[in-house]
C-alpha positions as CSV (number, residue, x, y, z in Angstrom):
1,X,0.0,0.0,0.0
2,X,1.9,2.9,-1.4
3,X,1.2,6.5,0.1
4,X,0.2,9.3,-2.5
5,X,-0.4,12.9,-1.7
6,X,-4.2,12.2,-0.3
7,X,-3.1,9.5,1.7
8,X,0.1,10.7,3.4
9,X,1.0,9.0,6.7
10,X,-0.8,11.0,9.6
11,X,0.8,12.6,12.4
12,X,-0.8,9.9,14.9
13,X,0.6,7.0,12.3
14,X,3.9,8.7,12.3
15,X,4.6,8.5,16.4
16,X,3.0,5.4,15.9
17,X,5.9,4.0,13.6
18,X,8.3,5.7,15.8
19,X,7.3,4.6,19.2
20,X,9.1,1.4,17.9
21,X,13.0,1.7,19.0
22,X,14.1,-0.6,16.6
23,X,12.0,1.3,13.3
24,X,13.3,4.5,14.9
25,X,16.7,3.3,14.9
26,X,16.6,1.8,11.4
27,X,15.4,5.5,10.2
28,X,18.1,7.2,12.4
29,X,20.9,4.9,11.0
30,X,19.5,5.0,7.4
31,X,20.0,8.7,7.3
32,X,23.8,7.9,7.0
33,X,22.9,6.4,3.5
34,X,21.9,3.3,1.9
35,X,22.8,0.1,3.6
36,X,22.2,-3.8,4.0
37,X,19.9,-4.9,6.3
38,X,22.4,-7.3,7.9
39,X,24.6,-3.8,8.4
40,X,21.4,-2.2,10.1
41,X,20.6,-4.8,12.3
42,X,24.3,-4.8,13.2
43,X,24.3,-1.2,13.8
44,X,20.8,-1.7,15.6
45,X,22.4,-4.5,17.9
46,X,25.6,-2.3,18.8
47,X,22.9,0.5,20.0
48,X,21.0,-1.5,22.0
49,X,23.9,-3.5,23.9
50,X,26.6,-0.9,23.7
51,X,28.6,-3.9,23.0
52,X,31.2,-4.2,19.1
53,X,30.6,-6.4,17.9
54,X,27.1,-7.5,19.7
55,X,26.3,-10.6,20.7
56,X,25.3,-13.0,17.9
57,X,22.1,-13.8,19.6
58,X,21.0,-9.9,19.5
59,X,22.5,-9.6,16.0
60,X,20.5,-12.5,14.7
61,X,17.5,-11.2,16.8
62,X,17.4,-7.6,15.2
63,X,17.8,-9.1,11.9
64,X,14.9,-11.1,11.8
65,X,12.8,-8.4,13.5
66,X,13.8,-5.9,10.8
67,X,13.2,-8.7,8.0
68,X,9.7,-10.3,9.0
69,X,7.9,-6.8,10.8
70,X,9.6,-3.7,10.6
71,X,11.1,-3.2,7.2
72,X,8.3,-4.4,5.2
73,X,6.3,-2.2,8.0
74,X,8.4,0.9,6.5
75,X,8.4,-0.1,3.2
76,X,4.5,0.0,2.4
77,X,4.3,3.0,4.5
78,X,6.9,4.5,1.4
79,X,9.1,5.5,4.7
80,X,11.9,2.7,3.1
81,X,12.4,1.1,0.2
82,X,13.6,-2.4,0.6
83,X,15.2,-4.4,-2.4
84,X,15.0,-7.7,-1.5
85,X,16.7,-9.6,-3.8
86,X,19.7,-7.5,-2.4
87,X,18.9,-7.0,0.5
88,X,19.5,-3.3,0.3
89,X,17.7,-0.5,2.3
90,X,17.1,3.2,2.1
91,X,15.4,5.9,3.0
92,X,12.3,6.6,0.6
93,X,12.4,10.4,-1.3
94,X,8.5,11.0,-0.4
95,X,7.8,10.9,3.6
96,X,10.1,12.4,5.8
97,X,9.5,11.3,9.0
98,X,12.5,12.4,10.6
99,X,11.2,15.6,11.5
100,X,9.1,14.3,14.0
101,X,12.3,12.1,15.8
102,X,14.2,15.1,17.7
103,X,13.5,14.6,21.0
104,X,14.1,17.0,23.9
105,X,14.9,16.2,27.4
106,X,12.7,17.3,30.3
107,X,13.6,20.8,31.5
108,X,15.1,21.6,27.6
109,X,13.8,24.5,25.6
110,X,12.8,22.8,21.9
111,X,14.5,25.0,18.8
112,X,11.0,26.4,18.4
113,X,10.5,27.8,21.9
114,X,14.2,29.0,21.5
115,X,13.0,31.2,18.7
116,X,9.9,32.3,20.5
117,X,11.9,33.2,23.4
118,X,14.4,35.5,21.0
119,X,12.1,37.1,19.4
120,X,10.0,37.9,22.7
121,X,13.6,39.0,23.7
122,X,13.7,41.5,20.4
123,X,10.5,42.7,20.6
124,X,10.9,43.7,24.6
125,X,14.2,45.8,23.5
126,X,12.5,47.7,21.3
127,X,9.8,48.7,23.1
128,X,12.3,49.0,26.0
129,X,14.1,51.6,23.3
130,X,11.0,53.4,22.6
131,X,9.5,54.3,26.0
132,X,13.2,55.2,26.9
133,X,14.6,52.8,29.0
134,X,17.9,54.7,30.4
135,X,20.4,51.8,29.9
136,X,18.9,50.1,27.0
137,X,17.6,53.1,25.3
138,X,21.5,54.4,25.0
139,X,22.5,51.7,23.4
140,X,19.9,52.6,20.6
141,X,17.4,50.2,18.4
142,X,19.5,49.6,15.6
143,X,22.4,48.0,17.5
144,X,19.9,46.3,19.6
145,X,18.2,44.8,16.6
146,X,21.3,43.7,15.0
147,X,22.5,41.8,18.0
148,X,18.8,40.2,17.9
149,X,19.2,39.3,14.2
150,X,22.9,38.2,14.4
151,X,22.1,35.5,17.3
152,X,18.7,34.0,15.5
153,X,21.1,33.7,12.5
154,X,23.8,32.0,14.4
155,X,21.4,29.9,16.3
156,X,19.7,28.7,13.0
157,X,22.9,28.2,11.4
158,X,24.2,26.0,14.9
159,X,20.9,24.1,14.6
160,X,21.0,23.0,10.9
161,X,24.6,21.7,11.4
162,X,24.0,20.1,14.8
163,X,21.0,18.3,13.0
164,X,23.7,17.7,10.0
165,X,25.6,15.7,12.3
């Protein structure tokens, strides 16, 4: 069952895919490229045990997870495509999940409340400029505004190439 544009996967089907570790880990890994599924449930066994090599008992167990319920799971959702006659899996073009798979810690600001916060930030300088704050008022709006803009830039730029990595 192949996804089009009037059936894409719903938000609630997404977390649903992902509250599996082992599909969230497949995705996670597959974002470094292409690989085999015996690579993936190698990588998958590593991240569960913390062990390299894993044992071959949670090797073997991954692999057959990933074979019989979770890549053919992916694959007819068009989050993977699966060859396999080779074996071979990938992330699908159409579908991006991973959006939805940055977490953030109890207590953490997410990047979107981060921006909120900045631009609450900016917007209580300049009105802090205009009813003539003493200190802040010196300092003048344009300078103020500047330093506003030059640390959402740097922040977005620090985000895309901590999500990069």
């Amino acid at each position: 069952m192949a996804t089009s544009p009037d059936t894409e996967l719903s938000e609630t089907r997404i977390h649903e895919v992902l509250s599996n570790d082992r599909r969230r880990m497949a995705i996670e890994f597959l974002q470094d490229g292409n690989m085999t599924l015996r690579e993936l449930a190698e990588r998958i066994a590593e991240a569960e045990t913390g062990e390299s090599p894993p044992p071959r008992n949670i090797r073997q167990s991954a692999y057959v997870s990933l074979q019989q319920t979770h890549i053919p799971k992916l694959d007819e959702l068009d989050i993977v495509e699966y060859n396999e006659e080779s074996k071979e899996v990938s992330l699908a073009e159409a579908g991006d999940v991973t959006v939805y798979m940055e977490v953030v810690p109890e207590g953490e600001l997410s990047w979107s409340e981060y921006y909120a916060t900045l631009s609450a930030l900016g917007l209580v300088l300049m009105v802090a400029v205009t009813v003539d704050v003493p200190l802040i008022s010196s300092v003048g709006a344009s300078i103020l505004a500047a330093l506003v803009f030059a640390v959402i830039g740097g922040s977005s730029l620090y985000q895309r190439w901590s999500q990069e990595r």
